[in-house]
C-alpha positions in Angstrom: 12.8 54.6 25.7 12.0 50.7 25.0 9.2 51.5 26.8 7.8 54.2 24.6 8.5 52.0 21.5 6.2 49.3 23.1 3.6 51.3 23.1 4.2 53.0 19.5 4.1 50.1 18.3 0.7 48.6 20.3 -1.0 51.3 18.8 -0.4 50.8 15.0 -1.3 47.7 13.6 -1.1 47.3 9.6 -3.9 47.3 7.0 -4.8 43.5 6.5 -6.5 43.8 3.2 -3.8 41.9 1.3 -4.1 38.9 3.2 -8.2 38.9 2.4 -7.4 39.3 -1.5 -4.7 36.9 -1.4 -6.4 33.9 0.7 -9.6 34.8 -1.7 -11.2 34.7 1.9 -14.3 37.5 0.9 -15.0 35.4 -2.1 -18.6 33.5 -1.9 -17.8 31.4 -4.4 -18.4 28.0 -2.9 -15.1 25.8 -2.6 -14.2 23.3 -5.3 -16.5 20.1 -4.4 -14.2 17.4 -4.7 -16.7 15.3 -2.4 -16.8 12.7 -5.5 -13.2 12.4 -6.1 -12.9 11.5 -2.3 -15.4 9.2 -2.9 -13.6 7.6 -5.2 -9.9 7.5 -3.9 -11.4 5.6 -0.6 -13.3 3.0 -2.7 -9.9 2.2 -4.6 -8.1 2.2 -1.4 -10.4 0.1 0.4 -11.0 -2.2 -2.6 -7.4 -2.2 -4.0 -4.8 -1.1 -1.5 -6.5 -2.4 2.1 -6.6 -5.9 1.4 -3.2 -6.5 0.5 -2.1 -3.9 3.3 -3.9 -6.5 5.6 -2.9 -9.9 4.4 0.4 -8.7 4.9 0.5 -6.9 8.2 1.7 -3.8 6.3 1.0 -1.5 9.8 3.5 -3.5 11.7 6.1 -2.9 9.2 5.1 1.1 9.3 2.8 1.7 12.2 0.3 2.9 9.3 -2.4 2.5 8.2 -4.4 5.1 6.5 -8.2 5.9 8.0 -11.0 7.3 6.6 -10.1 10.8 8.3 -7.2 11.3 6.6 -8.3 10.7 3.0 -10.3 13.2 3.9 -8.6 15.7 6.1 -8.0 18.9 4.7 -4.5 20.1 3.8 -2.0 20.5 6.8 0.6 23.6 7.3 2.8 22.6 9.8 5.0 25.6 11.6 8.5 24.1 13.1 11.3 25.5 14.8 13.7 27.0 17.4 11.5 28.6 20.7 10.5 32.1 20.4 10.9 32.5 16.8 7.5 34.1 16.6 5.6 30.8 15.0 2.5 31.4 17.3 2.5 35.1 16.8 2.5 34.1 13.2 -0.8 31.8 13.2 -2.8 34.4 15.0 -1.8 37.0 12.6 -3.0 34.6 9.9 -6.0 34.3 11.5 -6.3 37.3 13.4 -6.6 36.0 17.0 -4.6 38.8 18.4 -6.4 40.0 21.1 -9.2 37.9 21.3 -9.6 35.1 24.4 -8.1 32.6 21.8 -4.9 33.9 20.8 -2.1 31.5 21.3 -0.2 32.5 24.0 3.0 34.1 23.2 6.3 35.8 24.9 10.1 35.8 24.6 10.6 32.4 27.0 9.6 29.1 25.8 5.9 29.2 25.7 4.3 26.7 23.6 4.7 23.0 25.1 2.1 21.4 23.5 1.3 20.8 19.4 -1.2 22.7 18.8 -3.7 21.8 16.1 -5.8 24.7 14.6 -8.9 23.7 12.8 -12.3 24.9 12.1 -15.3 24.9 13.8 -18.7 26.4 14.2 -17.5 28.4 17.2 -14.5 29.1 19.1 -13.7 26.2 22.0 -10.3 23.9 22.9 -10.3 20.2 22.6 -8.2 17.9 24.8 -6.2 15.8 22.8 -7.7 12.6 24.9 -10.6 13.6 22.9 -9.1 14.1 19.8 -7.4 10.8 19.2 -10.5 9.0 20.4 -12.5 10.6 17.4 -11.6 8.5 14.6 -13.8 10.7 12.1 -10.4 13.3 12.7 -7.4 12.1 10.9 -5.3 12.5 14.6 -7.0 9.0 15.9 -3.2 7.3 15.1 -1.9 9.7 17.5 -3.0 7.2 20.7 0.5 5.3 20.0 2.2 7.8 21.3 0.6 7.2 25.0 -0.9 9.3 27.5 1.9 11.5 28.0 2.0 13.2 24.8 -1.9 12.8 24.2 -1.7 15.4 28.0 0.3 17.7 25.2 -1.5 17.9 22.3 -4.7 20.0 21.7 -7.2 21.1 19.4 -8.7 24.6 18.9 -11.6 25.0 16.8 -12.3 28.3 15.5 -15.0 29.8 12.8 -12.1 31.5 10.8 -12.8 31.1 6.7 -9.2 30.0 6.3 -9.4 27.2 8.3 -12.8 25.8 6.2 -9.8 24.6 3.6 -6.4 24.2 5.7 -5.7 23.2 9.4 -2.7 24.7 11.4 -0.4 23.0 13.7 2.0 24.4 15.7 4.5 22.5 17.5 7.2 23.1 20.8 9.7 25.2 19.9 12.9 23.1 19.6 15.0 23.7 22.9 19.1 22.9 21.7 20.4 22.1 25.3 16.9 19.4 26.5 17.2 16.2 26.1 14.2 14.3 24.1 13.6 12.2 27.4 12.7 15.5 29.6 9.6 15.9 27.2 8.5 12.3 28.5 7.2 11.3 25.1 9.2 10.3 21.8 8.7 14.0 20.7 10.9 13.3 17.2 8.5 10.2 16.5 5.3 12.9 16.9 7.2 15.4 14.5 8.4 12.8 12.2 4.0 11.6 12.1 2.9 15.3 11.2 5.9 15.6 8.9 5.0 13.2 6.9 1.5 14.5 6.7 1.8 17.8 6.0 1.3 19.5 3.2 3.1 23.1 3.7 6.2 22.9 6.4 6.9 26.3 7.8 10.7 26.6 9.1 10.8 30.1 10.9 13.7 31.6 12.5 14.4 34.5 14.4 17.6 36.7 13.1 18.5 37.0 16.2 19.0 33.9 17.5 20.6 31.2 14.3 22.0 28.8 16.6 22.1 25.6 14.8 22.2 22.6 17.6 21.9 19.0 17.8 17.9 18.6 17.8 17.6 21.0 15.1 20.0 19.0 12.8 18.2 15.9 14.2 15.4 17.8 12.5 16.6 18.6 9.0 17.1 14.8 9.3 13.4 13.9 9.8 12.7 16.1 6.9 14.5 14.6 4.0 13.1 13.7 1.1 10.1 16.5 2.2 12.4 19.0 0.9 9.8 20.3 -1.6 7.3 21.5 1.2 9.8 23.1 3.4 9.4 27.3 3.3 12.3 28.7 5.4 11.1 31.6 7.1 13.4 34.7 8.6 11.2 35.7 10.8 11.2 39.4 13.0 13.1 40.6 10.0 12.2 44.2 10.7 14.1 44.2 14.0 17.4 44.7 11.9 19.1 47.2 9.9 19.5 46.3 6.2 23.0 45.4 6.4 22.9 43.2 9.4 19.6 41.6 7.6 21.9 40.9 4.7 24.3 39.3 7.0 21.7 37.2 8.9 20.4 35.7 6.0 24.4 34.6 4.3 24.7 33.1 8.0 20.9 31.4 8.1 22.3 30.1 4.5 25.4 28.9 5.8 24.1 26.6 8.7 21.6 24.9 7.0 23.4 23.8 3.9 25.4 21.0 5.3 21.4 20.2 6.4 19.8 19.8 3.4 21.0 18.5 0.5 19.3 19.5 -2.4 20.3 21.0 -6.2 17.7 23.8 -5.4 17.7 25.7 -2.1 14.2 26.2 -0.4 12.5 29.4 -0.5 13.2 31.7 1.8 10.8 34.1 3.1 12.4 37.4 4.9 9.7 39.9 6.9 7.6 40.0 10.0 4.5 38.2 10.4 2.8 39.5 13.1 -0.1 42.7 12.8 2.1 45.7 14.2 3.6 48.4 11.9 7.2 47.3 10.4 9.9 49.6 12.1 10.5 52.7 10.5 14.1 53.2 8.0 13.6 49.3 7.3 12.5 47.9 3.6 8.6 47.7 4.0 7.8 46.9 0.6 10.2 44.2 0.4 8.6 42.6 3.6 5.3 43.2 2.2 6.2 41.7 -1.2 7.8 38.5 0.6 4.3 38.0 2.7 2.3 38.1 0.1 4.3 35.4 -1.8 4.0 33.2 1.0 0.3 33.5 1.4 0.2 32.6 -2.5 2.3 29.3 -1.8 -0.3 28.9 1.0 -2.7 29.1 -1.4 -1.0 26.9 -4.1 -1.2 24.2 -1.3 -5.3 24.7 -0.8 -5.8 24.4 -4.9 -4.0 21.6 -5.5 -4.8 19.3 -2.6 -6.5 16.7 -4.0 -3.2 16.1 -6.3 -1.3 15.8 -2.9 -3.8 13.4 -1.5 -4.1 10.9 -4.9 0.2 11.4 -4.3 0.1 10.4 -0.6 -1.8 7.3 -1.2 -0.4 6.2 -4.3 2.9 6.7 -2.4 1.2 4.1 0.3 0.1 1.9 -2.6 3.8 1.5 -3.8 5.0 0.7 -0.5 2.2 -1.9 0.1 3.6 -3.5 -3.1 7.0 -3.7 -2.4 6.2 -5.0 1.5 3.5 -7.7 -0.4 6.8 -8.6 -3.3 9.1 -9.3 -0.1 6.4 -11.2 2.0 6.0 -13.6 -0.5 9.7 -13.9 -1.7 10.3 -14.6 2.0 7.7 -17.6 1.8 8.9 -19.0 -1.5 12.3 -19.3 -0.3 11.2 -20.6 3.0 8.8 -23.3 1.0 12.2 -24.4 -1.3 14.7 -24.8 1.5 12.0 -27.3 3.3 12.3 -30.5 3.8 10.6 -33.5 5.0 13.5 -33.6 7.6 14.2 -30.2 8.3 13.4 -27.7 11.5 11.1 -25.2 9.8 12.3 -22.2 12.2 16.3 -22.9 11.7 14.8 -23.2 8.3 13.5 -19.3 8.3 16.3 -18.2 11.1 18.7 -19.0 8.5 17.2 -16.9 5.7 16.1 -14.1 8.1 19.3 -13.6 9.0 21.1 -13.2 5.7 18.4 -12.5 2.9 21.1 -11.5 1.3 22.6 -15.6 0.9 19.3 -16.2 -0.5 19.0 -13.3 -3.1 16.0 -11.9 -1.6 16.1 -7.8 -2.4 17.4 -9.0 -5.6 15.4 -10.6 -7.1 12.2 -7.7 -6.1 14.5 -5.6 -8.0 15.7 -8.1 -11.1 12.2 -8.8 -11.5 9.8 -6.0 -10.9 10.8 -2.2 -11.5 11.5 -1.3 -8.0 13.8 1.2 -7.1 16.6 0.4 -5.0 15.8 3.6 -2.9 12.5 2.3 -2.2 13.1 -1.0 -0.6 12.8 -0.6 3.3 15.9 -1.9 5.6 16.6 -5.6 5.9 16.9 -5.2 9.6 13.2 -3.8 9.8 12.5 -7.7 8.6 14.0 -9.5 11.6 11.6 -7.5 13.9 8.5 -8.4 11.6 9.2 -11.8 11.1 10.1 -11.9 15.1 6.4 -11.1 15.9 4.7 -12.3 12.6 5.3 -16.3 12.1 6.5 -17.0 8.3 3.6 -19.6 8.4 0.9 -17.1 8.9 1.1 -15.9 5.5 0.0 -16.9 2.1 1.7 -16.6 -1.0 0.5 -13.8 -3.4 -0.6 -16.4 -6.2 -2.9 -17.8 -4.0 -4.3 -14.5 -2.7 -6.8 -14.7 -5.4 -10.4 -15.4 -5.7 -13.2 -16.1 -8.8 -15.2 -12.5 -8.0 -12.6 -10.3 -6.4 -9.7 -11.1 -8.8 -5.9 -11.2 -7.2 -4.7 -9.0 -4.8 -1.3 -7.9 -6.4 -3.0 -7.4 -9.5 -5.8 -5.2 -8.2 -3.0 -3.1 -6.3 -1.0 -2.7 -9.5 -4.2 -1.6 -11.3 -4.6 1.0 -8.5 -0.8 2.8 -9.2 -0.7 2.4 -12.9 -3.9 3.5 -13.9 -6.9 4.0 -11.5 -5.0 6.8 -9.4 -3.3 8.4 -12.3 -6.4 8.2 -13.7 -8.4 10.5 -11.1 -5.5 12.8 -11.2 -6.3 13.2 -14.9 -9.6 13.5 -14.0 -9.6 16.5 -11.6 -6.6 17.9 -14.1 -9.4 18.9 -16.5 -11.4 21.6 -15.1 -8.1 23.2 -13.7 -5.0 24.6 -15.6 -2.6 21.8 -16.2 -0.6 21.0 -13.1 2.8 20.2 -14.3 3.6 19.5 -11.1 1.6 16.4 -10.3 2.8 14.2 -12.7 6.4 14.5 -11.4 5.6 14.4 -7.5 3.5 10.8 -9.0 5.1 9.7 -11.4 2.4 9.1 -13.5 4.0 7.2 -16.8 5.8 4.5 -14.1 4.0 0.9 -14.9 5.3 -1.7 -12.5 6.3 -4.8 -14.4 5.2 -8.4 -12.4 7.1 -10.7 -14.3 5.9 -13.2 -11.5 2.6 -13.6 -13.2 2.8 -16.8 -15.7 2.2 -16.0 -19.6 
């Protein structure tokens, strides 16, 4: 009999008309040009944020720096979780691959190894991910860190699908609870952790049948703190269970991932089956067809207001620049104070590397400009930048000035209080008000410099 309901099943697919009217993927109207914004946001983070980013080695701190290719990347929906869960099945439903030469290959063992990335192009071929990083015009070029080993496990597919002309796909290994991270042979939490924090949509999907919570799943939940507002949980293959036991399966998914994440407001949670076959008879097909379409509409959501997210990503950068410029220099002036005509400069900085603390250092960023203390990165991060960058290598921020170019710290503040905010006004207009962007910004926050003299 499983047999027979194989092939029932192969036979019927469902009507895909909802995903066309919800993606808006018939409609010829030409996409939203933001080509001058983008414009825009590069010039005021070459001119504002770069130079500051530079002077003070920001990218050793981070291991970032921000190219050209992502200002301008399109939106990213990242899928995550256990093996077999059906997150491949789901992409080429979304883009209905099924059954053509470049479906992603799918089955009940562990069949993805590699992250996957799902773009557009002019007609169907794979990239190898060699190729990929080596293209800095793509926003994956930062991916070469990883090494050789992981670049052998990523790969692009370009296909001509509508969708992908304003969103790009990746999907990733399914997590495996009983591997170790060294059997993969690259740092594959330090990959996830790099699309995490790009991604603009994070798709959690689980399989009812299978809820086991392990180690490198809680590992992560982890990674995806303070994301919590793009994570979608997804109860995937929701059709393969009675009501009841569905009702159960979701209290239990609940269960396990609220010691995980620890937020007032639970993510959304998506319940149905996202792949093209008919949902089993006797189970709640309207429900399942209601819960799809909402989650195409948050996938829309995510195309409209992606030039909100991006001015958000780099004003996020911005901020972080700051604070690594602020501590830099604080660094240096204590360093220039404690010298003496007598003294060893490097005991000197040893000394005040080792307990910045002693000499007030985090302190005074946060008695005298408004940062939070949330924002401030870890002390111990310091040691290691200060271990490859000499304290003498650096200028202080008052002198980072110049007649034409103005100073540094004051062009950078410039660019968080008012020139970002002010492009996000500035697409705001032709659109409905975006409540939103103003409190994923924080456009009203002015930082106060009271370094500057009167």
């Amino acid at each position: 009999p499983a047999e027979e309901v194989e092939d029932a099943s192969e036979l019927t697919k469902r009507d895909r008309s909802h995903l066309e009217n919800t993606l808006k993927l018939n409609e010829d109207k030409p996409a939203d040009d933001f080509s001058g914004v983008l414009q825009r946001l590069r010039k005021i983070y070459h001119s504002s944020i770069k130079p500051l980013e530079q002077s003070y080695r920001y990218n050793e701190l981070r291991q970032h720096e921000i190219t050209d290719g992502e200002i301008t990347s399109k939106p990213m929906v990242l899928f995550l979780g256990p093996w077999s869960v059906g997150k491949s099945s789901m992409i080429n439903y979304l883009l209905g691959l099924d059954d053509t030469p470049y479906q992603l290959y799918t089955g009940a063992e562990p069949t993805t190894s590699e992250f996957t990335v799902i773009m557009h192009g002019p007609k169907l071929k794979t990239i190898e991910g060699i190729v990929m990083a080596a293209d800095s015009a793509r926003s994956f070029s930062p991916l070469e860190k990883f090494g050789q080993n992981f670049l052998e496990k990523l790969i692009g597919i370009e296909v001509p699908h509508k969708l992908l002309e304003r969103v790009t796909f990746v999907d990733t290994p399914g997590i495996i609870e009983n591997r170790k991270q060294q059997e993969r042979g690259y740092p594959f939490n330090d990959v996830c952790q790099w699309f995490i924090d790009r991604a603009d949509l994070i798709f959690v999907v689980f399989d009812p049948t299978k809820l086991d919570v392990g180690l490198e799943l809680e590992m992560l939940f982890r990674q995806l703190k303070g994301r919590e507002s793009q994570i979608r949980i997804i109860l995937n293959k929701a059709d393969s269970l009675a009501t009841q036991e569905l009702m159960r399966v979701y209290g239990a998914l609940f269960w396990s991932l609220a010691p995980l994440i620890n937020v007032t407001e639970p993510p959304r949670v998506y319940v149905s089956s996202f792949w093209p076959h008919e949902y089993h008879p006797d189970t709640h097909k309207d429900l399942f067809l209601k819960e799809e379409i909402s989650l195409l509409e948050d996938l829309n959501q995510v195309i409209e207001n992606r030039m909100e997210n991006k001015i958000a990503f780099i004003r996020q950068h911005a901020i972080r620049v700051r604070i690594h410029a602020l501590l830099v220099d604080r660094y240096l002036q204590t360093y220039k104070d404690k010298m003496t005509f007598f003294s060893d400069g490097e005991l000197v900085f040893r000394d005040i590397v080792e307990d910045p603390d002693k000499f007030f250092i985090f302190k005074s960023i946060l008695a005298k400009t408004n940062v939070s203390k949330f924002d401030l990165p870890n002390r111990e991060a310091y040691k290691d930048f200060f271990g490859i960058n000499p304290i003498t290598s650096f200028k202080l921020l008052s002198q980072q000035c110049s007649y034409m170019g103005g100073c540094f710290l004051e062009k950078i503040e410039k660019a968080i209080t008012r020139e970002l905010p002010d492009l996000l006004g500035s697409i705001g207009l032709g659109k409905k008000p975006n409540v939103l962007s103003c409190d994923i910004t924080g456009c009203g926050e002015t930082p106060k410099n009271r370094y500057k003299k009167p």
